[in-house]
C-alpha positions as CSV (number, residue, x, y, z in Angstrom):
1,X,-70.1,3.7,29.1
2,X,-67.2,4.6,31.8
3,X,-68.1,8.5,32.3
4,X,-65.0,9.8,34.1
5,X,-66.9,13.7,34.7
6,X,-69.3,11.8,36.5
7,X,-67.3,8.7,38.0
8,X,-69.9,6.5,36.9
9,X,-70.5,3.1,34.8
10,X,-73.7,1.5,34.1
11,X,-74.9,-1.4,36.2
12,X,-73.0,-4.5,35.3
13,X,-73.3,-8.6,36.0
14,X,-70.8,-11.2,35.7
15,X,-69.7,-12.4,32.0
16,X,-69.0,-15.1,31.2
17,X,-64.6,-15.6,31.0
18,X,-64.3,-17.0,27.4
19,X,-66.1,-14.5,25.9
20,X,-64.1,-12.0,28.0
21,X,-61.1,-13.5,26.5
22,X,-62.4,-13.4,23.1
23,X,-63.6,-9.6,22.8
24,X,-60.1,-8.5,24.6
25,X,-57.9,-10.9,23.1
26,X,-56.3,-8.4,20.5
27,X,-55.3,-6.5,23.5
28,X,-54.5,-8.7,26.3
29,X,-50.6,-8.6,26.8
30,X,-49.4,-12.7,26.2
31,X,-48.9,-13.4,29.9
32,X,-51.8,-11.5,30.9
33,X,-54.8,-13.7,32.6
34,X,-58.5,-12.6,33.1
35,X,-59.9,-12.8,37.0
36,X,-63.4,-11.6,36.7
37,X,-65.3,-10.0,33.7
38,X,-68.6,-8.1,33.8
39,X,-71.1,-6.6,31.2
40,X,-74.1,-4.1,31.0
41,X,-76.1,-3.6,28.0
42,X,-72.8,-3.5,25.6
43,X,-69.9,-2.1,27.6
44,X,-68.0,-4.2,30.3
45,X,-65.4,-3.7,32.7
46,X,-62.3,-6.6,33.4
47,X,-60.3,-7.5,35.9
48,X,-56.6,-9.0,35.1
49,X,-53.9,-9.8,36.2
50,X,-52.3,-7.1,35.0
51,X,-55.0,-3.8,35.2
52,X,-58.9,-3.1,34.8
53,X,-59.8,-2.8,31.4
54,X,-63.0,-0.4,30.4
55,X,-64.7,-1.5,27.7
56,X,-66.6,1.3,25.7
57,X,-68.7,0.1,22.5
58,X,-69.6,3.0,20.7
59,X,-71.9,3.9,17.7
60,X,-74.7,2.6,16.4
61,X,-73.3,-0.4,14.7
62,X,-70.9,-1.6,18.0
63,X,-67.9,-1.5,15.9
64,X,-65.8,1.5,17.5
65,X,-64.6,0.7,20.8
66,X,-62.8,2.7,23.6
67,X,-60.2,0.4,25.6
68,X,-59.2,2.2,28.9
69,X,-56.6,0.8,30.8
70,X,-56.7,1.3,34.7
71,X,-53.5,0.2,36.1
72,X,-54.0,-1.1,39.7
73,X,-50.4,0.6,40.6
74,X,-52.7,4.0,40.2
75,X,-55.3,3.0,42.9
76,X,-55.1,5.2,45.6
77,X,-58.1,3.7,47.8
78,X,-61.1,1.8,47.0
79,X,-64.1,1.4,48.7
80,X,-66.8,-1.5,48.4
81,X,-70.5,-1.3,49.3
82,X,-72.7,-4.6,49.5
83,X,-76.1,-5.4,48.7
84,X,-78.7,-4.7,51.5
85,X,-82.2,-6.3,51.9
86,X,-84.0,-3.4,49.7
87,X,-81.1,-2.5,48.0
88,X,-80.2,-5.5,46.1
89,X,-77.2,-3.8,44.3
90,X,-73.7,-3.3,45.3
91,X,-71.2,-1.0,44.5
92,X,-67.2,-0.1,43.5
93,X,-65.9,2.9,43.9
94,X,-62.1,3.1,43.4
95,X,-59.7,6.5,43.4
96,X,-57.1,7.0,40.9
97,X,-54.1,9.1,41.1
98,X,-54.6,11.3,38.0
99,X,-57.6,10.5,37.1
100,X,-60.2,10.6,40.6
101,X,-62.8,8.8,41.2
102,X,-64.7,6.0,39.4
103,X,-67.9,4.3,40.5
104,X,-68.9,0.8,39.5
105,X,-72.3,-0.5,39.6
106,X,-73.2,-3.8,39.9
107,X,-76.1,-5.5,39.7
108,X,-77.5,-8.6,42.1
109,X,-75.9,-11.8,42.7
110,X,-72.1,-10.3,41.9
111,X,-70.0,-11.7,44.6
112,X,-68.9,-8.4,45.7
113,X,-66.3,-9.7,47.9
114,X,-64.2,-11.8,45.5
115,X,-63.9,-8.2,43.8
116,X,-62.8,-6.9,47.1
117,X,-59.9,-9.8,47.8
118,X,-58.9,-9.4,44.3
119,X,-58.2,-5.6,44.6
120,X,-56.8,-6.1,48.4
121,X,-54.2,-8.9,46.6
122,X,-53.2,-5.8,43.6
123,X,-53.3,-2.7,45.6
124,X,-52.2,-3.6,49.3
């Protein structure tokens, strides 16, 4: 779950893009294109061509879910931390104007970079 009192999201790995499209397609705008999608346990967190979707399932069942739309236009800064050799995880952390900060998790073997070209391409 996105916590934005304590800018954090659980740890999250790369999902697969069809599924992606599948669980946002109700929302996804017609012209709107997925980049990169990842998941934790049952929330995930997109990246489009358009914004960052947050994906919050809620309840016991899985059926209420929390969309949260984080326009790229609102990133203020962004900083990316990489996996080291005994910390295999790396890290997001981006800064929204109205909102603060928000901190990303992600777990090993998510290409951290590709992330950080994507967001240097929306934001710079």
């Amino acid at each position: 779950m996105i916590d934005f009192n304590n800018a954090t999201f659980i740890k999250l790995n790369p999902w697969d893009l069809a599924s992606a499209q599948k669980d946002l397609q109700q929302i996804l705008h017609p012209d709107e294109q997925i980049y990169l999608a990842f998941k934790g346990m049952r929330d995930s967190v997109t990246f489009t061509s358009k914004r960052i979707i947050a994906l919050n399932v809620q309840g016991m069942t899985g059926k209420k879910k929390d969309y949260t739309t984080l326009p790229y236009s609102k990133i203020q800064a962004y900083s990316v931390e990489t996996a080291g050799t005994l910390d295999l995880d790396s890290e997001l952390i981006l800064w929204f104007s109205g909102l603060g900060k928000v901190k990303l998790d992600f777990g090993r073997g998510v290409d951290i970079y590709t992330i950080n070209r994507l967001l240097g391409d929306k934001v710079l």
